[in-house]
PyMOL Python script that loads the backbone (N, CA, C, O; Angstrom):
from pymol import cmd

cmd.read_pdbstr("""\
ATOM      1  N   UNK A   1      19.887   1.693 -15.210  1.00  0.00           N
ATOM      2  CA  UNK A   1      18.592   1.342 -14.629  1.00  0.00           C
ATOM      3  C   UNK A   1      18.229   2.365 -13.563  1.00  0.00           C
ATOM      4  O   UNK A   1      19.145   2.870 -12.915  1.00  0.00           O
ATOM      5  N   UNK A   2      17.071   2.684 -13.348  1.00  0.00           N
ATOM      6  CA  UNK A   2      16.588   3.733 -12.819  1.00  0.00           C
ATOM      7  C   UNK A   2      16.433   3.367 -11.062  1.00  0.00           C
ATOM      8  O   UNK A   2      16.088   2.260 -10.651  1.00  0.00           O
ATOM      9  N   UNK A   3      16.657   4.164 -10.461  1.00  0.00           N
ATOM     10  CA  UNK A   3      16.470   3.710  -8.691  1.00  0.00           C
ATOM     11  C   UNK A   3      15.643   2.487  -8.407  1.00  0.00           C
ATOM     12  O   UNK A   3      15.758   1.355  -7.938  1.00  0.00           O
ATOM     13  N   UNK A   4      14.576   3.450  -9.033  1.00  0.00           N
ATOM     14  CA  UNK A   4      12.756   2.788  -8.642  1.00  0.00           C
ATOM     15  C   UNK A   4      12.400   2.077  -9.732  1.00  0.00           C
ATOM     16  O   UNK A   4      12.699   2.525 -10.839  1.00  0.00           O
ATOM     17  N   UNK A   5      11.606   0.676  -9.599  1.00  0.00           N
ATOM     18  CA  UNK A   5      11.529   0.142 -10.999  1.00  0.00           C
ATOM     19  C   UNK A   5       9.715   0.660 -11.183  1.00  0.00           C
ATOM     20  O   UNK A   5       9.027   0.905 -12.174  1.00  0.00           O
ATOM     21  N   UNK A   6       9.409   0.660  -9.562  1.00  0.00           N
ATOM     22  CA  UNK A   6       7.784   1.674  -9.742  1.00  0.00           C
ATOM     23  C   UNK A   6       7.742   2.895  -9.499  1.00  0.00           C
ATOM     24  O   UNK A   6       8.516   3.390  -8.680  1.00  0.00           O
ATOM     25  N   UNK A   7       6.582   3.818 -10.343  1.00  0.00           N
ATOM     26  CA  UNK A   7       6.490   5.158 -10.022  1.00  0.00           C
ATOM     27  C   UNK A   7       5.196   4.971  -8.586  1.00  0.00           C
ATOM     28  O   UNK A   7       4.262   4.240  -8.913  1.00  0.00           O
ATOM     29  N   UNK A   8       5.139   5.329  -7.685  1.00  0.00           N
ATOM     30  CA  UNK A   8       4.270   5.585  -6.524  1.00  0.00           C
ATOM     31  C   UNK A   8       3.610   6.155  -6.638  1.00  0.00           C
ATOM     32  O   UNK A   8       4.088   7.257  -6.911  1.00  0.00           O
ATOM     33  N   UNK A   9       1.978   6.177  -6.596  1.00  0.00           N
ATOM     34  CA  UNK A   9       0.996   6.956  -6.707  1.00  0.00           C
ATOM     35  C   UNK A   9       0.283   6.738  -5.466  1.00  0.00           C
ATOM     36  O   UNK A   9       0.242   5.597  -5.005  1.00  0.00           O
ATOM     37  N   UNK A  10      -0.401   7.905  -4.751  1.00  0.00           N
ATOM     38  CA  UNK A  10      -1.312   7.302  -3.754  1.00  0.00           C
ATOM     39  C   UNK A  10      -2.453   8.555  -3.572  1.00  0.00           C
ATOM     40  O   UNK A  10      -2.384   9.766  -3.784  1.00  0.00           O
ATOM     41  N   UNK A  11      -3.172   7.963  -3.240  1.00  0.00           N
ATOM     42  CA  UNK A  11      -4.810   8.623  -3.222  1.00  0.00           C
ATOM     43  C   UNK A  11      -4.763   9.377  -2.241  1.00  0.00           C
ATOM     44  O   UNK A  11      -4.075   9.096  -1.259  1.00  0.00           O
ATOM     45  N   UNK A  12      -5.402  10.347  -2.317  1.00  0.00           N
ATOM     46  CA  UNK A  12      -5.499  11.319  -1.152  1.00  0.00           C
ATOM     47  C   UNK A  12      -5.416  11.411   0.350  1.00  0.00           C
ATOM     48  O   UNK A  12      -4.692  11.980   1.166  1.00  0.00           O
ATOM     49  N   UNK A  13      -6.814  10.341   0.377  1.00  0.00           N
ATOM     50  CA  UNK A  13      -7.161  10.176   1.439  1.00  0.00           C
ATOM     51  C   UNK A  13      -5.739   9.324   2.283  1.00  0.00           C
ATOM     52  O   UNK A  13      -5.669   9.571   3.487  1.00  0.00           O
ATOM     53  N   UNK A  14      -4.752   8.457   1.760  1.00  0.00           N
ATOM     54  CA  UNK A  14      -4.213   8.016   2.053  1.00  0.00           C
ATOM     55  C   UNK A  14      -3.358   8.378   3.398  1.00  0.00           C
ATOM     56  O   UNK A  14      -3.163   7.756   4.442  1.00  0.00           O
ATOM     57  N   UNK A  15      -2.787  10.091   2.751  1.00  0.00           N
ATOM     58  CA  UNK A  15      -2.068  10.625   3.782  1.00  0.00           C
ATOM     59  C   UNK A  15      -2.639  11.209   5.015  1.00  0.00           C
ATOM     60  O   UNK A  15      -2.021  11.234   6.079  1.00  0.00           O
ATOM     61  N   UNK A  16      -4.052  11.764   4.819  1.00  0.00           N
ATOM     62  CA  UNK A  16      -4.703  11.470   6.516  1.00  0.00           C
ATOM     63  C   UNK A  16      -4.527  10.389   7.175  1.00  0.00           C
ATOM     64  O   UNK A  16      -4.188  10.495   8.353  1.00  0.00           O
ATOM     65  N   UNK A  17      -4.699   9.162   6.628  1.00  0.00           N
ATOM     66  CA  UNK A  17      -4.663   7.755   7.407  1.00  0.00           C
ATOM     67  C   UNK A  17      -3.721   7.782   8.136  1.00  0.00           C
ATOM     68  O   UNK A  17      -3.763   7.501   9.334  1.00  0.00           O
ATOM     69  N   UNK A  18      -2.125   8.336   7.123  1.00  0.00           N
ATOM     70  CA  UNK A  18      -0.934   7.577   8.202  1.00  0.00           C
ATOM     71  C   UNK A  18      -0.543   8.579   8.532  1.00  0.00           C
ATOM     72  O   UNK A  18       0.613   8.534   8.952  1.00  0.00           O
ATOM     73  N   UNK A  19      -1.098   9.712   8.535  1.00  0.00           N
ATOM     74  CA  UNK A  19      -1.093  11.226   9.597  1.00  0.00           C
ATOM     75  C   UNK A  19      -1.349  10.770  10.816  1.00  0.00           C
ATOM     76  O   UNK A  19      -0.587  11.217  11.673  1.00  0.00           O
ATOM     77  N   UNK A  20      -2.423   9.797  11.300  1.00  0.00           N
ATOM     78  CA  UNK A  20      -3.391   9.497  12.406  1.00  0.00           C
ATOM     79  C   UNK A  20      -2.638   8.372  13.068  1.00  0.00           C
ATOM     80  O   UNK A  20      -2.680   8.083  14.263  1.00  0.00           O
ATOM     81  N   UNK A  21      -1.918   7.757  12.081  1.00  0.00           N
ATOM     82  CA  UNK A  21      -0.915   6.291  13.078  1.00  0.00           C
ATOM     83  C   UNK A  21       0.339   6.920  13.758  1.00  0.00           C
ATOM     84  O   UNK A  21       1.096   7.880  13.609  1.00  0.00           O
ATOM     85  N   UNK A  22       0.162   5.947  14.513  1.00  0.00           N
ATOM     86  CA  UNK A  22       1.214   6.355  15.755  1.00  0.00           C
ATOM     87  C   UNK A  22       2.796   6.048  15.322  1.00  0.00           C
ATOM     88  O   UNK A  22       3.257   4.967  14.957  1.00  0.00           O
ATOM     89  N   UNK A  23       3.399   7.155  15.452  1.00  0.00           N
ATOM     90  CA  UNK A  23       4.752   7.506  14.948  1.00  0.00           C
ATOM     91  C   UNK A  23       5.532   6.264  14.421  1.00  0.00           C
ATOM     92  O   UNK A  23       6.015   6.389  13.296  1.00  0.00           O
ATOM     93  N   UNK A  24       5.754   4.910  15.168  1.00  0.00           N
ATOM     94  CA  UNK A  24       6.090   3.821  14.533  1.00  0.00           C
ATOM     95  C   UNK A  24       5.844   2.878  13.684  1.00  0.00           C
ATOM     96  O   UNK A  24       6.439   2.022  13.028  1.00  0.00           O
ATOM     97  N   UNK A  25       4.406   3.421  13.952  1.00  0.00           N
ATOM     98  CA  UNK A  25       3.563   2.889  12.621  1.00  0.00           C
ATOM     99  C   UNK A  25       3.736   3.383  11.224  1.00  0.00           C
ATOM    100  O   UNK A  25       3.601   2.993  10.064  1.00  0.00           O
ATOM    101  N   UNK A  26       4.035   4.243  11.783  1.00  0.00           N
ATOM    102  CA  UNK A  26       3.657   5.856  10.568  1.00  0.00           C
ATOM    103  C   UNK A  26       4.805   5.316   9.843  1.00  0.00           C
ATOM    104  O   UNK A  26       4.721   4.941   8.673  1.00  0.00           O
ATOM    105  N   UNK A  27       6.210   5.261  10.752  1.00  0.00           N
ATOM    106  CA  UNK A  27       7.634   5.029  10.160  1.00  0.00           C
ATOM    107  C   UNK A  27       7.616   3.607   9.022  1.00  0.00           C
ATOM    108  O   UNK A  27       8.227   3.505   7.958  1.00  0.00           O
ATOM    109  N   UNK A  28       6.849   2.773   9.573  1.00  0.00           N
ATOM    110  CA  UNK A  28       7.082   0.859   9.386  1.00  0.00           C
ATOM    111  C   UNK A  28       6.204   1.653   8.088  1.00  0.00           C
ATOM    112  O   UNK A  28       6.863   1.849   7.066  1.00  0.00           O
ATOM    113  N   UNK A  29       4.998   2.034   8.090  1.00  0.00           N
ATOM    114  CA  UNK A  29       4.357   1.972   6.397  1.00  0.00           C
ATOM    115  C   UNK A  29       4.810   3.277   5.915  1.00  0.00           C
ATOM    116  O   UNK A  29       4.120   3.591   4.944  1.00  0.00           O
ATOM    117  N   UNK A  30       5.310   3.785   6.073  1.00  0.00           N
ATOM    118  CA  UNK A  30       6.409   4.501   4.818  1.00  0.00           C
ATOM    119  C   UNK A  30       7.767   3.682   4.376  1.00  0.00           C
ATOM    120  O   UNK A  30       8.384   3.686   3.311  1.00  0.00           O
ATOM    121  N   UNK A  31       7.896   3.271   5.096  1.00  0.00           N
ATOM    122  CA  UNK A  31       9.355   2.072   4.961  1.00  0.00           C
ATOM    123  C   UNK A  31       8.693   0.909   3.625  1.00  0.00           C
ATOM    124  O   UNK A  31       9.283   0.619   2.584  1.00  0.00           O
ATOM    125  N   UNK A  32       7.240   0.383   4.099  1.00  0.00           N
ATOM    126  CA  UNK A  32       6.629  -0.287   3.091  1.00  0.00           C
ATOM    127  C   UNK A  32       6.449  -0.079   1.903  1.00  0.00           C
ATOM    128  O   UNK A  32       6.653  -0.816   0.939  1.00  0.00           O
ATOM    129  N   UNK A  33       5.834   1.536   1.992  1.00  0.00           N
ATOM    130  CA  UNK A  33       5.269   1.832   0.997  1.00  0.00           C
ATOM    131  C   UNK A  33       6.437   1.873  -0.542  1.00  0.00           C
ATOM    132  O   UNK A  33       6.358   1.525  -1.720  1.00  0.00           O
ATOM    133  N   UNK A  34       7.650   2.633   0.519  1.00  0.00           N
ATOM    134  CA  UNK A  34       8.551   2.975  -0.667  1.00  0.00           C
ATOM    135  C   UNK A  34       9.580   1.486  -0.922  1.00  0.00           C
ATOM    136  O   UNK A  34      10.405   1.624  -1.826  1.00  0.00           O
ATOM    137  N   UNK A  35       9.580   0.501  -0.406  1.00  0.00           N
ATOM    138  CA  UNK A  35       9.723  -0.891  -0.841  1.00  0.00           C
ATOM    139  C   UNK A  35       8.844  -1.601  -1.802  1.00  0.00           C
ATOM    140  O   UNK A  35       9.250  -2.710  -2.150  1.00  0.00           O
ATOM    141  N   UNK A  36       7.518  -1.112  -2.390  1.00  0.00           N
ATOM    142  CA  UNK A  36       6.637  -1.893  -3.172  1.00  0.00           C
ATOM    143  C   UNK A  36       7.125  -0.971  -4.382  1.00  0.00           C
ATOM    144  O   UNK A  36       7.020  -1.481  -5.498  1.00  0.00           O
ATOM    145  N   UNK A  37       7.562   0.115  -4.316  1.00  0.00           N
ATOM    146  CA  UNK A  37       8.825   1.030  -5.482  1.00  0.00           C
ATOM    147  C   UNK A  37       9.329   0.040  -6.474  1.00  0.00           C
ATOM    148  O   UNK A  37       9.102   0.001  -7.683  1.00  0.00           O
ATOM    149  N   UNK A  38      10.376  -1.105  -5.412  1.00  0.00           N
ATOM    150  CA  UNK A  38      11.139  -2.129  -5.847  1.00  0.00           C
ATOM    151  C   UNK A  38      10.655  -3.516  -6.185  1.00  0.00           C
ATOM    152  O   UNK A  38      11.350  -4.289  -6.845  1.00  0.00           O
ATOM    153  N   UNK A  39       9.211  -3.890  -5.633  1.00  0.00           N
ATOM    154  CA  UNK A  39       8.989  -5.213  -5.771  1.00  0.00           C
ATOM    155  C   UNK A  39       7.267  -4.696  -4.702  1.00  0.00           C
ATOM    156  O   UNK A  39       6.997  -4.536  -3.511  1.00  0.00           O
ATOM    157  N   UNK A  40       6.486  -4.604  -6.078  1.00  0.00           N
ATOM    158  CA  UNK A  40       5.137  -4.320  -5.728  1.00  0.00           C
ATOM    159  C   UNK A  40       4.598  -6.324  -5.152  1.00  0.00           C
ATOM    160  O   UNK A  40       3.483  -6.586  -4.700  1.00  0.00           O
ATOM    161  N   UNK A  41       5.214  -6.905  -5.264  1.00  0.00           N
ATOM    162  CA  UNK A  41       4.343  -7.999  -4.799  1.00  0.00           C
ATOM    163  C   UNK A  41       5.501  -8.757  -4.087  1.00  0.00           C
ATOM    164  O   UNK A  41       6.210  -9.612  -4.619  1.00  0.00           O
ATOM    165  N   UNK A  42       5.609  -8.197  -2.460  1.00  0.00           N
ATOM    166  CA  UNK A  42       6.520  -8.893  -1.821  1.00  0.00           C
ATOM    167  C   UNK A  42       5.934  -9.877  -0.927  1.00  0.00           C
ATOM    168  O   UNK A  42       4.726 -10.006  -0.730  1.00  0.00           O
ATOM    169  N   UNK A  43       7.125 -10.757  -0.251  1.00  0.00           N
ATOM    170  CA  UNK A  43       6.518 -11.647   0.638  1.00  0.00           C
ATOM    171  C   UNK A  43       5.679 -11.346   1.058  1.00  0.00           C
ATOM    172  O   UNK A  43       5.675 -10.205   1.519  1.00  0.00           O
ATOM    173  N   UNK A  44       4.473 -12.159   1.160  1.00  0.00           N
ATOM    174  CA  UNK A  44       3.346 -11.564   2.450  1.00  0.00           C
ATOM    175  C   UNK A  44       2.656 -11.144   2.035  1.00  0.00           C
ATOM    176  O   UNK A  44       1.770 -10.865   2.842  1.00  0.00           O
ATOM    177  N   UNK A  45       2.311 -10.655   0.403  1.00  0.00           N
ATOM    178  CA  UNK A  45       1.418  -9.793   0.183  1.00  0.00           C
ATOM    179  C   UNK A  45       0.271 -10.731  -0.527  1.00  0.00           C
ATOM    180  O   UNK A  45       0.425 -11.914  -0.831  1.00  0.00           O
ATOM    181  N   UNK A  46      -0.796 -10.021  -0.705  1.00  0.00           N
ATOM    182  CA  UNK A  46      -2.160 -11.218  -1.055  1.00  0.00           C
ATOM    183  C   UNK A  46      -2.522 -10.089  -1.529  1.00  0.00           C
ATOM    184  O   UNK A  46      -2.611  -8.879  -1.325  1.00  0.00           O
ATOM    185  N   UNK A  47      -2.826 -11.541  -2.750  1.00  0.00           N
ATOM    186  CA  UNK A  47      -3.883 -10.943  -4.009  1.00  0.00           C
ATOM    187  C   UNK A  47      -5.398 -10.757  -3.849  1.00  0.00           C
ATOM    188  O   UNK A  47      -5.765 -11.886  -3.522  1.00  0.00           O
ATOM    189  N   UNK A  48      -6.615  -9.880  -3.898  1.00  0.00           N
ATOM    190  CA  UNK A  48      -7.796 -10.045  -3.213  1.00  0.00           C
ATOM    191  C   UNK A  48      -8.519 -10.204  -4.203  1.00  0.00           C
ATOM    192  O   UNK A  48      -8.073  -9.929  -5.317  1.00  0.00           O
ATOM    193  N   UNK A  49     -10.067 -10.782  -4.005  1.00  0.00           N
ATOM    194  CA  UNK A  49     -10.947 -11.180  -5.350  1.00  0.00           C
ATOM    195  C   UNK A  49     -11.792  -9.688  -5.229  1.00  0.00           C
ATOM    196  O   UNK A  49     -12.379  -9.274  -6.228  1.00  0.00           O
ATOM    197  N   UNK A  50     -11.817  -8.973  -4.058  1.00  0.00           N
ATOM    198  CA  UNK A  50     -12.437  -7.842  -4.580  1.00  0.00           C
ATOM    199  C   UNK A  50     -12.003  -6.654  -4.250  1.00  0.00           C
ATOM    200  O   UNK A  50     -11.463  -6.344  -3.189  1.00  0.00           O
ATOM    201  N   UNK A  51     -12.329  -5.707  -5.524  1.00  0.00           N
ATOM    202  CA  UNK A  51     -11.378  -5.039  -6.018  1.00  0.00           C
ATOM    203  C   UNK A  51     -12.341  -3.430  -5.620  1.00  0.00           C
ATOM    204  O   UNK A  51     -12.595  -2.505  -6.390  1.00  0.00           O
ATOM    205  N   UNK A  52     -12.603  -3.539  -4.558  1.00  0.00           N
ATOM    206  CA  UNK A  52     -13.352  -2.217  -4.617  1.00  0.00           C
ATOM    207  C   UNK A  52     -12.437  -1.168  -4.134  1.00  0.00           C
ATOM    208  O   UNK A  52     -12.668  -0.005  -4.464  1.00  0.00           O
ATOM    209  N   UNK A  53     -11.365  -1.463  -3.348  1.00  0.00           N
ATOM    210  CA  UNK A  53      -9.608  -0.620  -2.905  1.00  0.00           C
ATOM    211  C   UNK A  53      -8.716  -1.662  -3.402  1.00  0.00           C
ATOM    212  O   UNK A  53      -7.770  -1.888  -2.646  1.00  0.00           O
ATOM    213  N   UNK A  54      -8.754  -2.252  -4.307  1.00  0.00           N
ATOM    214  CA  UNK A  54      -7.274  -2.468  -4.776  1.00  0.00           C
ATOM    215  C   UNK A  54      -7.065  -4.011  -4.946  1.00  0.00           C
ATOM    216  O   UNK A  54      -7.867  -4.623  -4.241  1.00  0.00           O
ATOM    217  N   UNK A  55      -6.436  -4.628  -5.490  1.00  0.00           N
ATOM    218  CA  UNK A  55      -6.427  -5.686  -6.200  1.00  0.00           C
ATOM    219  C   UNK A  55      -5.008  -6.458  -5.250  1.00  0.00           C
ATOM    220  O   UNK A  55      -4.879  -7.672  -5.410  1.00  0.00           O
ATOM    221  N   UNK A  56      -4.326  -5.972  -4.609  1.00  0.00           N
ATOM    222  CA  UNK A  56      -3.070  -6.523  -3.672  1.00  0.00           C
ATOM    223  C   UNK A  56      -3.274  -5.398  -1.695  1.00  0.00           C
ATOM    224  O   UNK A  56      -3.616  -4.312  -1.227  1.00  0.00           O
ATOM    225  N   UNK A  57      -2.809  -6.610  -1.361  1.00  0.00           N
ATOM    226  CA  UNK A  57      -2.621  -6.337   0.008  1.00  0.00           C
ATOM    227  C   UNK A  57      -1.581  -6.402   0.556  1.00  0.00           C
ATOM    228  O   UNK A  57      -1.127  -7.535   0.397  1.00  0.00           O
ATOM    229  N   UNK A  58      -0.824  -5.679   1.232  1.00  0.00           N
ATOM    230  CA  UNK A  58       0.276  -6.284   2.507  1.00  0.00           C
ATOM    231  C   UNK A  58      -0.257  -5.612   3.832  1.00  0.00           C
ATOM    232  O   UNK A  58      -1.078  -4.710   3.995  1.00  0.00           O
ATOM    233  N   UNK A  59       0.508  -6.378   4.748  1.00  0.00           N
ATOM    234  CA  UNK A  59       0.433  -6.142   6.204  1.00  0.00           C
ATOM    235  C   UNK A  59       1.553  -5.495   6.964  1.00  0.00           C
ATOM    236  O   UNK A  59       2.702  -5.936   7.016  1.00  0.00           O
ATOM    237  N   UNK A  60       0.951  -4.016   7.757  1.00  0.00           N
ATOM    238  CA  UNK A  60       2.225  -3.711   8.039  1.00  0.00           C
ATOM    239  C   UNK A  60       1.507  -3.246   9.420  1.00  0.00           C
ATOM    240  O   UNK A  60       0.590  -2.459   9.649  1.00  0.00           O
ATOM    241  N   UNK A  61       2.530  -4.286  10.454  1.00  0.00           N
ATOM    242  CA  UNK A  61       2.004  -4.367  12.181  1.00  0.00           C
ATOM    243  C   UNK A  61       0.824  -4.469  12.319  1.00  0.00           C
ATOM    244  O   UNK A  61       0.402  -5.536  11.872  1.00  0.00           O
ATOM    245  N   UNK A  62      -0.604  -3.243  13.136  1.00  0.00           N
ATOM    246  CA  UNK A  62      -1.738  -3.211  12.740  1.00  0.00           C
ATOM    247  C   UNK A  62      -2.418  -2.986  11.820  1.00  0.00           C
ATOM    248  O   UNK A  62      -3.574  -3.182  12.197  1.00  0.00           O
ATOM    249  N   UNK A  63      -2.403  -2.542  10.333  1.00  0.00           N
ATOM    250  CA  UNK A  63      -1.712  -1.509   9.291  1.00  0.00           C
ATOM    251  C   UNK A  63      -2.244  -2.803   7.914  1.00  0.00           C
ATOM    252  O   UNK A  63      -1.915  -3.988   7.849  1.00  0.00           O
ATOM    253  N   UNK A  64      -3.180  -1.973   6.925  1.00  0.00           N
ATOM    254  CA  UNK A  64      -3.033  -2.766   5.729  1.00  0.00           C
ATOM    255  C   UNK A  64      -3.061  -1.714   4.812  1.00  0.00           C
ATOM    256  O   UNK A  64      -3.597  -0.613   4.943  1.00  0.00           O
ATOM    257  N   UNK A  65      -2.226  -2.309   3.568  1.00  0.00           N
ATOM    258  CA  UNK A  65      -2.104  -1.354   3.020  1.00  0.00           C
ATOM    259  C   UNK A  65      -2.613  -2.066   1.777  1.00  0.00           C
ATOM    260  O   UNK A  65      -2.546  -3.293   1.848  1.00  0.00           O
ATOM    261  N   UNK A  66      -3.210  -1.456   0.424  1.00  0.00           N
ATOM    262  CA  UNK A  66      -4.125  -2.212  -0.182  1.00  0.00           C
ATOM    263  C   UNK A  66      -3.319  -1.402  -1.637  1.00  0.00           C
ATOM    264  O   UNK A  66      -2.475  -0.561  -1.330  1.00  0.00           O
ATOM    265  N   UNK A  67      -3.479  -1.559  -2.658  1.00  0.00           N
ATOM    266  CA  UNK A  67      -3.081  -1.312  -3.865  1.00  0.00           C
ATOM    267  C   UNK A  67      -3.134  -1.734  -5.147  1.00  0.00           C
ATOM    268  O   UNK A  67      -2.728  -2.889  -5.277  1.00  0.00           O
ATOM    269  N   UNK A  68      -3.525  -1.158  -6.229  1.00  0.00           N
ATOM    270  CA  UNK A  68      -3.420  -1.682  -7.788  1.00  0.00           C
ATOM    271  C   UNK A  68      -1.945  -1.827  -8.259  1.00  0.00           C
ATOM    272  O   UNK A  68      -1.200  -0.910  -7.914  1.00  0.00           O
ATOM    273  N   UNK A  69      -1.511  -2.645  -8.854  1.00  0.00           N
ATOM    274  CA  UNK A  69      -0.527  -2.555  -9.515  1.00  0.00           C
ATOM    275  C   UNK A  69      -0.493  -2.450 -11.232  1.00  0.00           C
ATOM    276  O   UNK A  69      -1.134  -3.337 -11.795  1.00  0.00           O
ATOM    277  N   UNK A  70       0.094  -1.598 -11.982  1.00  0.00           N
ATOM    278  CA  UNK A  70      -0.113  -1.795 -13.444  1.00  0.00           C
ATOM    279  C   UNK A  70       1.187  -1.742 -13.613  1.00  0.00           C
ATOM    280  O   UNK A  70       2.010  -0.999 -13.079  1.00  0.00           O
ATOM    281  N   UNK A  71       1.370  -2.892 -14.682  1.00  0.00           N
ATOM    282  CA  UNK A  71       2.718  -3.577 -14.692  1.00  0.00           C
ATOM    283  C   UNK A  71       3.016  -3.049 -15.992  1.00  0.00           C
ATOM    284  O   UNK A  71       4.113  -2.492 -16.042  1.00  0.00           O
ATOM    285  N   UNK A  72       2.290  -3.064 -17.167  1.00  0.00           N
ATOM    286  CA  UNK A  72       2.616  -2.289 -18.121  1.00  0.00           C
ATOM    287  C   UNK A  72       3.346  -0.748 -18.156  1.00  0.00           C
ATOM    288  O   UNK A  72       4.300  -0.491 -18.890  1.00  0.00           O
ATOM    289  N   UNK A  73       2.817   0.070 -17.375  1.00  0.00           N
ATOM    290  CA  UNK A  73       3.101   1.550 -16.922  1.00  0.00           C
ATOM    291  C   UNK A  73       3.978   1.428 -15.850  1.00  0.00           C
ATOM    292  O   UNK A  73       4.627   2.389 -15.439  1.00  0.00           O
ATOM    293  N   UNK A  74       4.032   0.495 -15.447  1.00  0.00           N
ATOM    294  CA  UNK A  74       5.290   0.548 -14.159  1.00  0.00           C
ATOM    295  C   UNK A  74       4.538   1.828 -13.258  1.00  0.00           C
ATOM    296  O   UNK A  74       5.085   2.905 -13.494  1.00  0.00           O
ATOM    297  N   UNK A  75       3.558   1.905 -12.416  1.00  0.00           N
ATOM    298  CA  UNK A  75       2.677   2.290 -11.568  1.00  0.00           C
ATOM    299  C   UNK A  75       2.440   1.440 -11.020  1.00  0.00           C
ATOM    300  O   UNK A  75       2.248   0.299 -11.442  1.00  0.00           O
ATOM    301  N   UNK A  76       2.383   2.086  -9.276  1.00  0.00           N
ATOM    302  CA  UNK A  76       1.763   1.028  -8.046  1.00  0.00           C
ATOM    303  C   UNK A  76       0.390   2.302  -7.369  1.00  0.00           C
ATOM    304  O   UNK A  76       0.809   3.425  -7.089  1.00  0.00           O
ATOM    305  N   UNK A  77      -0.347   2.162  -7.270  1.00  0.00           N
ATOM    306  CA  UNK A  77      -1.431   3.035  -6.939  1.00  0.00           C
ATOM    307  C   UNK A  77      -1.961   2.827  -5.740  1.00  0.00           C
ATOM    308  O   UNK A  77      -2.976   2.130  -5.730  1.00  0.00           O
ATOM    309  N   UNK A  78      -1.499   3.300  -4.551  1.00  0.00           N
ATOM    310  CA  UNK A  78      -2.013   2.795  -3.344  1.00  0.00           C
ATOM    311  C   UNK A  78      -3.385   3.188  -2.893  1.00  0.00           C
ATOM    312  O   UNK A  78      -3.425   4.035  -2.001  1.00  0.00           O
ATOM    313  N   UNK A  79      -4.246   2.832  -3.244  1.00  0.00           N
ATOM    314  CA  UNK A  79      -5.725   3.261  -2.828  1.00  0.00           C
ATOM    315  C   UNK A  79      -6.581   3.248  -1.372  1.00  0.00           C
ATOM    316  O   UNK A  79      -7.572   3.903  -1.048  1.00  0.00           O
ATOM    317  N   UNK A  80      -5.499   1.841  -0.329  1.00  0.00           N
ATOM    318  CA  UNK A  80      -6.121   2.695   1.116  1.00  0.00           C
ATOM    319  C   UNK A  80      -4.869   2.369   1.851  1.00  0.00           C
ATOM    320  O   UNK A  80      -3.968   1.660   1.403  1.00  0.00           O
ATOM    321  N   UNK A  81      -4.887   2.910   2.947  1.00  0.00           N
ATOM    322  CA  UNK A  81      -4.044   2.762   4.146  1.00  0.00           C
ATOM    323  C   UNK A  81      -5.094   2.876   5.576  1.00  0.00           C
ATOM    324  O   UNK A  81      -5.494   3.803   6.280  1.00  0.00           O
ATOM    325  N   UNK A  82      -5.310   1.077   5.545  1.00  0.00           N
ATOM    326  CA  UNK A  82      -6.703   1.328   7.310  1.00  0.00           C
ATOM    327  C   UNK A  82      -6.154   0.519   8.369  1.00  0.00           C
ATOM    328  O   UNK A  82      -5.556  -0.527   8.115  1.00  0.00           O
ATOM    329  N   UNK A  83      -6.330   0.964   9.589  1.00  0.00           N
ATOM    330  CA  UNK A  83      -6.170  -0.039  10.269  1.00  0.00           C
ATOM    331  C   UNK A  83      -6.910  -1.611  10.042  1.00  0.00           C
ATOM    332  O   UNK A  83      -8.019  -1.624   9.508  1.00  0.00           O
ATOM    333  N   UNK A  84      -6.372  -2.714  10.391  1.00  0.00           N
ATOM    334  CA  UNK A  84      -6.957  -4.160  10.217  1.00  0.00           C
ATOM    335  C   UNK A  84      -8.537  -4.069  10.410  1.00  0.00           C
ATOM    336  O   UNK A  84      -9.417  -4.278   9.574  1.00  0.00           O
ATOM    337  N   UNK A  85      -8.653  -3.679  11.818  1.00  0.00           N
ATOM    338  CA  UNK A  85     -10.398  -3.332  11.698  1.00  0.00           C
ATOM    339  C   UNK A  85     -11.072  -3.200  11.023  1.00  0.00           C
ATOM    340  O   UNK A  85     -12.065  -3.925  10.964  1.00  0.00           O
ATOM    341  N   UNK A  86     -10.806  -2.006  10.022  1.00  0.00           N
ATOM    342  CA  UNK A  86     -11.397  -1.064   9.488  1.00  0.00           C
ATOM    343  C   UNK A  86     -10.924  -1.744   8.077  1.00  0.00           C
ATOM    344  O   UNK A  86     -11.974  -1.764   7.435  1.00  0.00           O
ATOM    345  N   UNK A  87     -10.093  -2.205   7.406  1.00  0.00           N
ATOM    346  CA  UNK A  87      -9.181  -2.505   6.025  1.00  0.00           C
ATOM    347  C   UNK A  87     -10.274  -2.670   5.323  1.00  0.00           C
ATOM    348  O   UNK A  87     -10.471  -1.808   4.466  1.00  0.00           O
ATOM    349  N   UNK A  88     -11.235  -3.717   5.445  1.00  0.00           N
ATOM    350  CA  UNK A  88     -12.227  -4.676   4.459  1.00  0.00           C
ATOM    351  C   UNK A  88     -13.464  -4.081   4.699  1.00  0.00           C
ATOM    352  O   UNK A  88     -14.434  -4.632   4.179  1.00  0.00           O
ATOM    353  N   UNK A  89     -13.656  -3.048   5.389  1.00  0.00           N
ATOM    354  CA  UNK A  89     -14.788  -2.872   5.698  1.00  0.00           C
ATOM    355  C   UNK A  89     -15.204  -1.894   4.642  1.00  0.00           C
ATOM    356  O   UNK A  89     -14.339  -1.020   4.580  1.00  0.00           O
ATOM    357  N   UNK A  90     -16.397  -1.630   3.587  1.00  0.00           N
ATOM    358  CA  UNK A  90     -17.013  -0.793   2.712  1.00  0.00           C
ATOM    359  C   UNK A  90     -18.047   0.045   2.923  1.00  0.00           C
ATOM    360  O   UNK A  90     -18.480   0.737   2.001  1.00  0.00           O
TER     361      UNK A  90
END
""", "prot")
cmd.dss("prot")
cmd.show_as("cartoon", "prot")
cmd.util.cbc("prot")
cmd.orient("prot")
């Protein structure tokens, strides 16, 4: 069996976001990110009805991180990384 049971994909813009969070932040959602690798729908995480960034959510400190999952392809596609403020806002 292979390390990762997901391959990690993430959108561009993503890595400016957690360029801009503050070093412990930065640490806690990379720690996240590469845990949804193993189990894209962990405690805590919520399913959203709209899907304009991503169809699952988790919370990490101030920090949301939003994502598609395709379970067929074994792909997790992280489409934003915003602060809470900013997460839902379009």
């Amino acid at each position: 069996m292979s390390e990762h049971a997901y391959e990690l994909r993430v959108a561009r813009d993503v890595a400016k976001e957690i360029k801009k969070a503050p070093p412990g932040d930065r640490k806690a959602l990379l720690k996240a990110m590469k845990a949804l690798e193993l189990n894209p729908r962990p405690p805590g995480h919520a399913k959203l009805k709209v899907r304009d960034l991503g169809e699952y959510r988790v919370r990490v400190r101030s920090y949301r991180i939003r994502y598609d999952v395709d379970d067929d392809a074994k792909v997790i596609f992280i489409q934003a990384v915003k602060h809470r403020g900013e997460a839902y806002r379009t």
